[in-house]
RODO-2510 file (C-alpha; in nm, 4 decimals, decimal comma):
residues 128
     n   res          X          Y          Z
     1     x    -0,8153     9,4183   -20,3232
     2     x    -0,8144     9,4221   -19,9514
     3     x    -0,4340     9,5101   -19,9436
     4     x    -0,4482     9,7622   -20,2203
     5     x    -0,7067     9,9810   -20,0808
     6     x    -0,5250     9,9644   -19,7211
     7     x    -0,2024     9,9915   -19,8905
     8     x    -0,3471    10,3443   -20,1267
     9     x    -0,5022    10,4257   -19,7507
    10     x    -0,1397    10,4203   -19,5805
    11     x     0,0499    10,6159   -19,8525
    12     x    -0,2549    10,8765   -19,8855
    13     x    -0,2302    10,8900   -19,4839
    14     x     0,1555    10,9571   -19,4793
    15     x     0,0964    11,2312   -19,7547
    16     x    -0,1699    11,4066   -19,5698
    17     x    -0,0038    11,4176   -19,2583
    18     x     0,3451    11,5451   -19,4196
    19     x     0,1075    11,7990   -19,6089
    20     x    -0,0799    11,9361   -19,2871
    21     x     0,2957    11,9982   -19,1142
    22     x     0,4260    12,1556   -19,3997
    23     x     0,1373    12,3742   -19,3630
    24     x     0,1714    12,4599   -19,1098
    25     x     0,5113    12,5076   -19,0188
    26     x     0,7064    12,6093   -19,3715
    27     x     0,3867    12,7660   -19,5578
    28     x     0,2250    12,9066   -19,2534
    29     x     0,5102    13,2378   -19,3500
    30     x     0,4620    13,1894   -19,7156
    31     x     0,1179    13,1695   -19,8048
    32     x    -0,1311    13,4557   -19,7442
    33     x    -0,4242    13,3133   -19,5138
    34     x    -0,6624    13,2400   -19,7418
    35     x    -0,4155    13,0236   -19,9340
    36     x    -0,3339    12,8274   -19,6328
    37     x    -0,7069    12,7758   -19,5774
    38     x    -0,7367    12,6403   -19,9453
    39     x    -0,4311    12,4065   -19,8489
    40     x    -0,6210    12,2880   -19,5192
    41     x    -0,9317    12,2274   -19,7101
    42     x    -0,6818    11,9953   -19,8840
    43     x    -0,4992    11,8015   -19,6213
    44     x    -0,9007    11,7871   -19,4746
    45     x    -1,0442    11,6200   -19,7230
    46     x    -0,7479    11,3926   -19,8169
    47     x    -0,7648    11,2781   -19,4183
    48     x    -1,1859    11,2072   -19,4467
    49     x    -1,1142    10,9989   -19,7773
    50     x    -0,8439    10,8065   -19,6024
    51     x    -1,0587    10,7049   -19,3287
    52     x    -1,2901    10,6400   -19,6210
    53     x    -1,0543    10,3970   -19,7970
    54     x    -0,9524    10,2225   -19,4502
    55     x    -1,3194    10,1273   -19,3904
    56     x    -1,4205    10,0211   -19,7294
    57     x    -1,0960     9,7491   -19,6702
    58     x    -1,3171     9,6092   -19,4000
    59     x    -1,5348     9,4989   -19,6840
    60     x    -1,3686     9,2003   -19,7426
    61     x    -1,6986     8,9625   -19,7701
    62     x    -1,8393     9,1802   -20,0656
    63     x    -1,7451     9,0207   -20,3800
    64     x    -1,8720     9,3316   -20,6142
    65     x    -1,7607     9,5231   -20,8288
    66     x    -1,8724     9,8312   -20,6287
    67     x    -1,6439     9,7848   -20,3554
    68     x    -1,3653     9,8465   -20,6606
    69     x    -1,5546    10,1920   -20,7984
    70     x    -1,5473    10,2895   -20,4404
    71     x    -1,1945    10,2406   -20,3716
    72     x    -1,1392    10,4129   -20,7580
    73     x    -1,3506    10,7379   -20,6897
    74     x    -1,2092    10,7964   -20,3402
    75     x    -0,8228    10,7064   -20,5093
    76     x    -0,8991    10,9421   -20,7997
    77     x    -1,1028    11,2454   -20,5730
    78     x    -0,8291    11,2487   -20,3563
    79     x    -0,6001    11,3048   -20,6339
    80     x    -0,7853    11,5933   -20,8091
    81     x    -0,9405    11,7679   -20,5724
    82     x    -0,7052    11,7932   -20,2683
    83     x    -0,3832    11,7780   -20,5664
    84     x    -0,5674    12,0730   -20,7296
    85     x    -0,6081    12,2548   -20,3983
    86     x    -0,2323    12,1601   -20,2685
    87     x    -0,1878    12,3461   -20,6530
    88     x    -0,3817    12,6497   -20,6542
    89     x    -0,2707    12,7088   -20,3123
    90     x     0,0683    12,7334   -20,3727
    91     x     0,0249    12,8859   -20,7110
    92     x     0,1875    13,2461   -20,6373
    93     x     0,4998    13,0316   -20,4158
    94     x     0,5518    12,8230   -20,7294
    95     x     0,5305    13,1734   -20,9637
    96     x     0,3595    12,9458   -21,1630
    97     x    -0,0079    13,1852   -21,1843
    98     x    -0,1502    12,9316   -21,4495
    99     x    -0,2280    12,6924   -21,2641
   100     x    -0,5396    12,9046   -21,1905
   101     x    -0,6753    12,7130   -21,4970
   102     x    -0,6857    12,4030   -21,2895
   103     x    -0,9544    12,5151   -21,0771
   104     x    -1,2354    12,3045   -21,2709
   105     x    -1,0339    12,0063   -21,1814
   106     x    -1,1261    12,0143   -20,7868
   107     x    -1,5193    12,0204   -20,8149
   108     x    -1,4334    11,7046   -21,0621
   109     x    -1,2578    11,5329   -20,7598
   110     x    -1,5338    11,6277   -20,5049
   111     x    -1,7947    11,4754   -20,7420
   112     x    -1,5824    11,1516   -20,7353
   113     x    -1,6123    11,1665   -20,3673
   114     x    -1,9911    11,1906   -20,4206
   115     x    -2,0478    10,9048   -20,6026
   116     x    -1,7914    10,7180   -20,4496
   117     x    -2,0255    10,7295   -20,1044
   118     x    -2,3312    10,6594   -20,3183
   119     x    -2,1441    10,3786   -20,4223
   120     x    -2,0608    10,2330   -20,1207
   121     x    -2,3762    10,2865   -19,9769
   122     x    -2,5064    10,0555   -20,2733
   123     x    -2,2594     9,7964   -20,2213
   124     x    -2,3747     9,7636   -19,8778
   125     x    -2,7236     9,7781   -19,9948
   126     x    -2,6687     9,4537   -20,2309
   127     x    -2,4846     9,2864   -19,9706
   128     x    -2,7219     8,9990   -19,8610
***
């Protein structure tokens, strides 16, 4: 598990880093300013999960299955709530005015994020 959390980490890393230069370089003229604020809260949030991931791959001497719900609520909040954002942000770019209907997605991704600390706080709890 080890590798595939630090593995998800890298990947998620790369992304957010690629995202946050994009933003700011070939959105910065594209996007009105509250749009590119909606796609920083993305990159953001991405970046604290990452960090996140990296240190729940120090957990290597846990042998619980909370240490796997962690690494499965950060992996899945990253997805929907920073891929909503990196959405709805670009929404009017995209002509694609929909995706507004996405927008209950995100808060589902930041209460992944939620329990995913609670759960790692737990899994350090049990550890002996």
């Amino acid at each position: 598990m080890n590798k595939q959390i630090i593995i998800t980490a890298a990947l998620f890393g790369a992304i957010a880093v690629i995202c946050g230069a994009f933003g700011a370089h070939a959105l910065k003229a594209s996007l009105e300013p509250r749009q590119l604020e909606v796609w920083q809260t993305a990159v953001q949030y991405q970046f604290y999960h990452v960090f996140g991931l990296l240190f729940l791959s120090t957990f290597t001497r846990f042998k619980n299955g909370l240490v796997t719900a962690t690494y499965y609520l950060f992996t899945f909040g990253i997805v929907l709530f920073s891929g909503s954002l990196y959405l709805l942000a670009c929404r009017d770019l995209l002509k694609m005015p929909g995706l507004t209907a996405i927008g209950p997605v995100t808060p589902v991704g930041g209460l992944l994020f939620i329990i995913g600390w609670i759960t790692l706080a737990l899994a350090a709890f049990r550890n002996k």
